[in-house]
BALOBA-1460 file (C-alpha; in Angstrom, 3 decimals):
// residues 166
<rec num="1" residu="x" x="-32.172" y="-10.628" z="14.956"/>
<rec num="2" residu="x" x="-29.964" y="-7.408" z="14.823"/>
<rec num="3" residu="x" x="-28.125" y="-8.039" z="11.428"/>
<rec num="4" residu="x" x="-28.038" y="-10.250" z="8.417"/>
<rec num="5" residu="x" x="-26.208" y="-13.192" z="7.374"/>
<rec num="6" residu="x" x="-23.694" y="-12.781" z="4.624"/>
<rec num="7" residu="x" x="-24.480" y="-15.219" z="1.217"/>
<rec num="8" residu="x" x="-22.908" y="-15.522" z="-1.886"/>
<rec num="9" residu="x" x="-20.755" y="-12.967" z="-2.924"/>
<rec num="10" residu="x" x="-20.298" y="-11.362" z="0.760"/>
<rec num="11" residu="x" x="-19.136" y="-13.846" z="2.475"/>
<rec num="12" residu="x" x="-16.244" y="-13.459" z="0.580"/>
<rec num="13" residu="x" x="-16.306" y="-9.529" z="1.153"/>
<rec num="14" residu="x" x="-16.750" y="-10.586" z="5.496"/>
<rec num="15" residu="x" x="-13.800" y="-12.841" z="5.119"/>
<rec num="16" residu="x" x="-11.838" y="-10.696" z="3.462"/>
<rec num="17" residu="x" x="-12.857" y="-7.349" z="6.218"/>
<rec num="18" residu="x" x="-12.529" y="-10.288" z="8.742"/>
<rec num="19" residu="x" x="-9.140" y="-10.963" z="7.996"/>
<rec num="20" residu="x" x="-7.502" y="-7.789" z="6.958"/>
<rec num="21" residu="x" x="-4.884" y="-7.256" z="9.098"/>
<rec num="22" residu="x" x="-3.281" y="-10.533" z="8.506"/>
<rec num="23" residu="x" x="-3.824" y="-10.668" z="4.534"/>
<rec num="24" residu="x" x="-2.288" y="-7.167" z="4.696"/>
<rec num="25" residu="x" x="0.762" y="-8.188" z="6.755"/>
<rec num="26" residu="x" x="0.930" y="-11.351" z="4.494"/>
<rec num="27" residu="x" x="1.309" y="-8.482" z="1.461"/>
<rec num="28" residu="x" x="3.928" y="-6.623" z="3.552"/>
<rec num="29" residu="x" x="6.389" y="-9.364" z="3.970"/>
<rec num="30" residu="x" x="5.700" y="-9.771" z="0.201"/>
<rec num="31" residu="x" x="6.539" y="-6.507" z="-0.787"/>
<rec num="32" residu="x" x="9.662" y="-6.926" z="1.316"/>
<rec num="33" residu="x" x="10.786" y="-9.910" z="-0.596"/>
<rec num="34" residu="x" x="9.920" y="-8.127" z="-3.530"/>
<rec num="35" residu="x" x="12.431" y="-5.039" z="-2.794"/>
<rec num="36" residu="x" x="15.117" y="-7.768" z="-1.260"/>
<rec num="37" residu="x" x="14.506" y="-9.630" z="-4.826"/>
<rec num="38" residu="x" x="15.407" y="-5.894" z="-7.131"/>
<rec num="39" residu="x" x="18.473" y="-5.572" z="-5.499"/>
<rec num="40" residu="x" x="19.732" y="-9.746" z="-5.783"/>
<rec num="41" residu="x" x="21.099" y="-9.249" z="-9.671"/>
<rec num="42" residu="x" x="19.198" y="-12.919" z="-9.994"/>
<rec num="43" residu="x" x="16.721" y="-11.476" z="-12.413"/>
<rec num="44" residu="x" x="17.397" y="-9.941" z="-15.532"/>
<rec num="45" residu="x" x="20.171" y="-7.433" z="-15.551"/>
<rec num="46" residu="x" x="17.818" y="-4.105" z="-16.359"/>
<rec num="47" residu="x" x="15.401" y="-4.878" z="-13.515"/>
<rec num="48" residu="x" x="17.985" y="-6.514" z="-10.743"/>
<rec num="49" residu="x" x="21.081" y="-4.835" z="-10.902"/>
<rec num="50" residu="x" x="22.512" y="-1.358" z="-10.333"/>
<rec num="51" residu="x" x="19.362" y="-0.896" z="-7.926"/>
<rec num="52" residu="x" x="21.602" y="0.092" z="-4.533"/>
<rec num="53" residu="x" x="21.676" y="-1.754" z="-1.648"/>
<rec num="54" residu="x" x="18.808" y="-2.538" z="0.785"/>
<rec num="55" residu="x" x="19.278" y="0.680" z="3.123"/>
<rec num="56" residu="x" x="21.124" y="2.823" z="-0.157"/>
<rec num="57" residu="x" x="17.943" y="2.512" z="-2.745"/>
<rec num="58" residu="x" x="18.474" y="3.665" z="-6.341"/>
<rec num="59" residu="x" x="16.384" y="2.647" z="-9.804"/>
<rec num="60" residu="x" x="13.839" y="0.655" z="-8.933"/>
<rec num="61" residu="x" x="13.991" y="0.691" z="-5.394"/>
<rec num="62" residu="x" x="13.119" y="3.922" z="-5.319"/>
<rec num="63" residu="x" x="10.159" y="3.941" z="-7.515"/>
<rec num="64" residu="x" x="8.810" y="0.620" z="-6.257"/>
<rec num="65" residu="x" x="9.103" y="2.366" z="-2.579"/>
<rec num="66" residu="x" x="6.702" y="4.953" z="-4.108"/>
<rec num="67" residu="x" x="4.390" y="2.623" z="-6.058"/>
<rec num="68" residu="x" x="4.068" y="0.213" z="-2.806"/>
<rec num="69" residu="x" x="2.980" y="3.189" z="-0.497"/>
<rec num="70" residu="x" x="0.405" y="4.427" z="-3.435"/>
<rec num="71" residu="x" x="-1.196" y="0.669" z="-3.415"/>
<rec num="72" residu="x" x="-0.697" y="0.406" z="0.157"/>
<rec num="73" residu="x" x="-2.928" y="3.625" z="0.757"/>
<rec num="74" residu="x" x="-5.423" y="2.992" z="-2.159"/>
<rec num="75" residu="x" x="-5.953" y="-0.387" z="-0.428"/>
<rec num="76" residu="x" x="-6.592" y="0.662" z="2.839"/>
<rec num="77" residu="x" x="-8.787" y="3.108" z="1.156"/>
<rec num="78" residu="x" x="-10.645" y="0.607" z="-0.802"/>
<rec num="79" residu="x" x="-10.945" y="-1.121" z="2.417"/>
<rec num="80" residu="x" x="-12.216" y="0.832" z="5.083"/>
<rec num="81" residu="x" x="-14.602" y="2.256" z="2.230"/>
<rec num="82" residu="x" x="-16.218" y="-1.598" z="1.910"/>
<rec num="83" residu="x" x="-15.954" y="-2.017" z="5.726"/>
<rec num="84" residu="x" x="-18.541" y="1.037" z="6.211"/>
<rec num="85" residu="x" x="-20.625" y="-0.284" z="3.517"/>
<rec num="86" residu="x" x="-20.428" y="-3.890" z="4.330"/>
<rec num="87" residu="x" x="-21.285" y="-3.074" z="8.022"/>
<rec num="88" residu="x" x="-24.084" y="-0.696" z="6.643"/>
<rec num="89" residu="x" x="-25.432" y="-3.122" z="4.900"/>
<rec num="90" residu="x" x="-25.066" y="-6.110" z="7.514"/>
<rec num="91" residu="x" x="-26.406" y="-4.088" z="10.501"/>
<rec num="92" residu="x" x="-29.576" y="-2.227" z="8.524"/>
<rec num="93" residu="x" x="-32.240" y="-3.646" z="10.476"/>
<rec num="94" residu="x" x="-30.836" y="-2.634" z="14.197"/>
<rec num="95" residu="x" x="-29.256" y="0.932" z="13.098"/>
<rec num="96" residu="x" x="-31.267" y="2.733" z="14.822"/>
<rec num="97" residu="x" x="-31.153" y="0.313" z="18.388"/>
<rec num="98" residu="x" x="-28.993" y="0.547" z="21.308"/>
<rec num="99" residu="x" x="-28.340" y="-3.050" z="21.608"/>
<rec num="100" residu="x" x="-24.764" y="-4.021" z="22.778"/>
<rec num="101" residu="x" x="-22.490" y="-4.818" z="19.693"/>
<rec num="102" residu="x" x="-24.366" y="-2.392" z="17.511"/>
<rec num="103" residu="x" x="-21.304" y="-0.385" z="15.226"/>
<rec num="104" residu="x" x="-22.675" y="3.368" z="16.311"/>
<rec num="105" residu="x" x="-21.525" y="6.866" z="15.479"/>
<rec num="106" residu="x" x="-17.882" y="6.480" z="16.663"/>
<rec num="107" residu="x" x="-17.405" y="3.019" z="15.310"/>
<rec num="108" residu="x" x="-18.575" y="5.476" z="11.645"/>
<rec num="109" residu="x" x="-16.500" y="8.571" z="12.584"/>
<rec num="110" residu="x" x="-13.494" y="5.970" z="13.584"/>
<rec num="111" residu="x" x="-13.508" y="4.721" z="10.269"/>
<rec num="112" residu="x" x="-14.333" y="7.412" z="8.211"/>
<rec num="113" residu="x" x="-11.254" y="8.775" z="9.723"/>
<rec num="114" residu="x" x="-9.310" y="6.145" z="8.360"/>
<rec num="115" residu="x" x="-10.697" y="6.128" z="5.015"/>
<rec num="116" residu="x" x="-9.854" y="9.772" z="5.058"/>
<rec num="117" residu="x" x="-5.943" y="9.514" z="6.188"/>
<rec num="118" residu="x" x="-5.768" y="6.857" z="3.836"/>
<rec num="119" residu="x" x="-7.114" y="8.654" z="0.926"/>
<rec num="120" residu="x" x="-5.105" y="11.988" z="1.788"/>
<rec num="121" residu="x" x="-1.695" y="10.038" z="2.330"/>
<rec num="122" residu="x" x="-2.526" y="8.464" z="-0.876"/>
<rec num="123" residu="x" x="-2.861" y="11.766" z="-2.788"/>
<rec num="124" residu="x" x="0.441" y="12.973" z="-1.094"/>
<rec num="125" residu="x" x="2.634" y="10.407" z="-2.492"/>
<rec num="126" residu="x" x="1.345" y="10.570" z="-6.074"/>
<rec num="127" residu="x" x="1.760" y="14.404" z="-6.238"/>
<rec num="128" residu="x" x="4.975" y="14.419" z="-4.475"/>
<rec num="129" residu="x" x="6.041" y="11.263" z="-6.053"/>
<rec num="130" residu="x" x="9.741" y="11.183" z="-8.239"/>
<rec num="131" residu="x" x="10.043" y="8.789" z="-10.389"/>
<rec num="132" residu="x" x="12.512" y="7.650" z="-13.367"/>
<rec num="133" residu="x" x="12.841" y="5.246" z="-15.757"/>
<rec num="134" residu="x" x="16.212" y="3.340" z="-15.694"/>
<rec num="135" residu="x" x="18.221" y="3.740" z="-18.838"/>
<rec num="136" residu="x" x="18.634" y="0.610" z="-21.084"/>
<rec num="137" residu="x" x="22.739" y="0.908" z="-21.242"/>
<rec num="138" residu="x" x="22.304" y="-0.317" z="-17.669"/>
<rec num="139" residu="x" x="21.814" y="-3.657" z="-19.060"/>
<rec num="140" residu="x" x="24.601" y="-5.804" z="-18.816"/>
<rec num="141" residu="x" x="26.965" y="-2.792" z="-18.312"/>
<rec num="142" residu="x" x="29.275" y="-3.351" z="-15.230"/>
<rec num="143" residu="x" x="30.055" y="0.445" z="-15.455"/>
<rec num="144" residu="x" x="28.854" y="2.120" z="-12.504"/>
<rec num="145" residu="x" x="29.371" y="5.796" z="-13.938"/>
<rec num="146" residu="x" x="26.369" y="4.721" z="-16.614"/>
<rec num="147" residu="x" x="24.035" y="3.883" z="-14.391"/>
<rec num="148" residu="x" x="24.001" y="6.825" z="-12.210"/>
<rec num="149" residu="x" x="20.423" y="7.700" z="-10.091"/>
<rec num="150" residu="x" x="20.564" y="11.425" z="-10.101"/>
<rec num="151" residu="x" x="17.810" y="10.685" z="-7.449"/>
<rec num="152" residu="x" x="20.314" y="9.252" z="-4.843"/>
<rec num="153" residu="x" x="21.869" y="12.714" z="-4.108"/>
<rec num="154" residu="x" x="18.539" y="13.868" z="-2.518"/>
<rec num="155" residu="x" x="17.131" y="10.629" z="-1.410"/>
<rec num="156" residu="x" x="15.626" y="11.663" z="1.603"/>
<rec num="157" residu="x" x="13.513" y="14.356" z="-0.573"/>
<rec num="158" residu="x" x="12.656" y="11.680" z="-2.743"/>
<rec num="159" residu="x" x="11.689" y="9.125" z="-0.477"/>
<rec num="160" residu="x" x="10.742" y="11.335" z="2.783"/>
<rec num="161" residu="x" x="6.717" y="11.236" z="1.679"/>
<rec num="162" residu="x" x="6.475" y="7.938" z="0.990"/>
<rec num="163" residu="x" x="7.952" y="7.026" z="4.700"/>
<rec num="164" residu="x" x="6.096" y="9.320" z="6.229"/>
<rec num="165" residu="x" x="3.025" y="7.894" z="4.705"/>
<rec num="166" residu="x" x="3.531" y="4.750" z="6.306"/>
């Protein structure tokens, strides 16, 4: 036998390497909805108005943008971290075998690599990150000269890292 069969606690951990790609497109379209919902003024007024359209961000569009690509890259960080470890762990007694379906040296450098872009892409966005806190006279205030996003005039500065990153 060339590995060892998950129990407990990491079966869990093997579904959750198994599947994820799909659980992390299932948390895309989420996030999507998410920015679609900031923008729908069908929430409070200080958290779903005066937030720019869907291609014109402002508020918290902007800083959710920024928050999603910092959890997006600590995830896949967090996950190609327990993928090395898990597969460490699974594969210990045949390591050291060429047998066919044996993770080797490039399946390790492959991921590594990942781990590493993540992590680095990750550590862009929070030091290049912009964000601000939405004043409270935005609240029920129709008056689009108070809620101003002095961020919008340089969007693509604010926002260019956070794209990039994905």
């Amino acid at each position: 036998k060339t590995f060892k069969e998950p129990a407990s606690m990491m079966v869990v951990v093997d579904f959750l390497l198994c599947y994820r790609v799909p659980i992390m497109l299932k948390l895309y379209c989420l996030t999507l909805s998410g920015y679609i919902y900031l923008g729908s003024s069908q929430g409070d007024d200080i958290t779903t108005t005066h937030n720019g359209s869907l291609l014109e961000p402002k508020w918290l569009r902007i800083n959710f943008l920024q928050y999603v690509a910092l959890l997006d890259a600590t995830a896949w960080t967090f996950i190609e971290v327990a993928l090395i470890l898990y597969v460490a762990w699974q594969r210990w007694p045949s390591l050291g075998y060429r047998s066919p379906g044996i993770p080797g040296l490039r399946f390790l450098l492959i991921h590594l690599l990942n781990m590493c872009f993540s992590a680095m892409g990750g550590l862009w966005v929070f030091a290049e990150r912009s964000l601000a806190r939405k004043p409270w006279e935005c609240a029920e205030s129709d008056v689009v000269a108070v809620c101003q996003d002095p961020r919008v005039d340089r969007l693509w500065d604010v926002l260019k890292v956070a794209v990039s990153y994905w």
